[in-house]
DRENTOR-394791 format. One record per atom (N, C-alpha, C, O): x, y, z. Coordinates in steps of 0.2 Angstrom, whole numbers, plus 5000, padded with zeros to 4 digits. Each point is the difference from the previous one (the first is absolute). Layout:
BEGIN
XYZ ...
***
This chain:
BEGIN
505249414937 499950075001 499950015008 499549975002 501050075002 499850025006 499350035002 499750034996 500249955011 499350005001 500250065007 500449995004 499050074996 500350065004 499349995004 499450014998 500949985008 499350025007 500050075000 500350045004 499150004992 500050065005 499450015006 499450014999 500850005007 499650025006 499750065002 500450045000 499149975001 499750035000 499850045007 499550034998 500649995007 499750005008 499650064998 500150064998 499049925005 499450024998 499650025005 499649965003 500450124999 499650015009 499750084997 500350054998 499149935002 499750064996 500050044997 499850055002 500349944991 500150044994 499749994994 500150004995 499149975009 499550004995 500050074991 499850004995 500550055008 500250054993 500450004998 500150034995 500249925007 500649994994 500549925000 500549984999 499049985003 500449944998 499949964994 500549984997 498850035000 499849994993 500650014996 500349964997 499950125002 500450034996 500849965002 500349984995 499850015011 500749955002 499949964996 500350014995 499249925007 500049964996 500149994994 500449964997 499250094999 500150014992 500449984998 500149954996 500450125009 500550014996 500649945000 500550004996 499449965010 500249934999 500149944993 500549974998 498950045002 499549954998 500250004990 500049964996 500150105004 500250054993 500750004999 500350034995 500149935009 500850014998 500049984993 499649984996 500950045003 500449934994 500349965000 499949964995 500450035010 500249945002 499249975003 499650035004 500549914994 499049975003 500449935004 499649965002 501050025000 500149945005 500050045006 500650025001 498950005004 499950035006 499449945002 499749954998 500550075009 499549965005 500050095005 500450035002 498749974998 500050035003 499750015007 499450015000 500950005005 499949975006 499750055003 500450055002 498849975000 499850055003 499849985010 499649965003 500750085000 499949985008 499550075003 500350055000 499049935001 499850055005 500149985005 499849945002 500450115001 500250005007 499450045004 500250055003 499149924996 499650005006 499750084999 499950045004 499949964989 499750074996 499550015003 499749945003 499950124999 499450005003 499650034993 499450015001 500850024993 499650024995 500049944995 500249945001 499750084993 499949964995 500749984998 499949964995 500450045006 500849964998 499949954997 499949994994 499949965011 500049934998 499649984999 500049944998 499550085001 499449974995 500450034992 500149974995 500150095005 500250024992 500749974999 500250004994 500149965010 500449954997 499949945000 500449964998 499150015005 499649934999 499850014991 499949954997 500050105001 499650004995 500450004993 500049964995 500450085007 500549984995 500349944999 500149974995 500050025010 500249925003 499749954995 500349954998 499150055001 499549964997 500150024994 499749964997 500650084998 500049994994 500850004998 500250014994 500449985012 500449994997 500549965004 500250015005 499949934991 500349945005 500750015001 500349955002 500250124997 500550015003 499850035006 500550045001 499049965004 500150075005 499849955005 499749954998 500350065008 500149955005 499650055005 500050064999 499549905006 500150075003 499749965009 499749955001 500850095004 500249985005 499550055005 500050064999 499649925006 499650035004 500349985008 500049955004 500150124997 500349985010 499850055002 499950064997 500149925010 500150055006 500350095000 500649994999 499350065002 500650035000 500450025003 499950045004 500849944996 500750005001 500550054997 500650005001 499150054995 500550044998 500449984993 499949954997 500550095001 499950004990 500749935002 499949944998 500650065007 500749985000 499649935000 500249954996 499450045009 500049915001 499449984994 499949954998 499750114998 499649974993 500349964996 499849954999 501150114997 500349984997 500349935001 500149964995 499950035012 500549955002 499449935000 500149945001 499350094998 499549944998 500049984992 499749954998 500550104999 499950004993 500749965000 500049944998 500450085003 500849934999 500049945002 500349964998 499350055007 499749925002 499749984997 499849955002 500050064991 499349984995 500549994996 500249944999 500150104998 500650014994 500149934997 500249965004 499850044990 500349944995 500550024994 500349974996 499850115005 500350044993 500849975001 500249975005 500450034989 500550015001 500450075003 500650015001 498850044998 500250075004 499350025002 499549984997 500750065008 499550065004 500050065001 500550035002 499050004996 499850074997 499550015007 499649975003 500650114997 499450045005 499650044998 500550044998 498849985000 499950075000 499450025006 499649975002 500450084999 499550035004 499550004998 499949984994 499550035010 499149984996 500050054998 499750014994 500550055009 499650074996 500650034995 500050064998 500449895000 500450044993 500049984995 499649955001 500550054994 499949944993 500650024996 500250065000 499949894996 500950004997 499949994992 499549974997 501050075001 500150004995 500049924993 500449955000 499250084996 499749914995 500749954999 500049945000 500850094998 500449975000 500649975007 500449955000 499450095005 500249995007 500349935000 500650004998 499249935003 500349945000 500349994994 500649975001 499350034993 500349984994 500950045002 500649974999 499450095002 500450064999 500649975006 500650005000 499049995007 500649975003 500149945001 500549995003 499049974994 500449924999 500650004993 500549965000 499350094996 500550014994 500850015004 500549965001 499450105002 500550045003 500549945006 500650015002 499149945001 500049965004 500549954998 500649985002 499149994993 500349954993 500750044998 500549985002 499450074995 500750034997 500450015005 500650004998 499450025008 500450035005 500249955005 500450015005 
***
């Protein structure tokens, strides 16, 4: 079973990372690694993904400096072990079938 890096880039969005995460975390497809990068939060970001972190041994979580979402990401692919890499934004969250749907579509095509 393929294994999906999704990356995270996490720079203050203590209101809405919880829900990102969830929604990750809730796929259907469950072989994810989820690689979460604060980049240098000044609000609660990364303490609320530390936290999660601790109750779920797919989520990884990467603390630096801030450099901006381009060089986060490119720290979270430096981490990466998946055979594919996925991006979502901290303040959106994705739909429960998302991975299942396009690793499907991926395979058939």
């Amino acid at each position: 079973m393929e294994l999906i890096s999704v990356i995270v880039p996490v720079y203050n969005v203590e209101s809405y990372v919880a829900e990102c995460i969830e929604s990750i975390q809730n796929q259907t497809y469950m072989n994810l690694e989820i690689i979460l990068v604060n980049d240098g939060s000044t609000d609660a970001s990364g303490d609320i993904c530390d936290k999660y972190a601790a109750y779920d041994e797919r989520i990884q979580v990467i603390h630096k400096e801030n450099a901006g979402v381009s060089a986060a990401r490119n720290t979270g692919i430096e981490s990466a072990n998946g055979d594919y890499i996925g991006f979502v934004d901290s303040d959106d969250y994705i739909a429960p079938t998302m991975y299942e749907d396009m690793l499907k579509l991926m395979v058939e095509h």
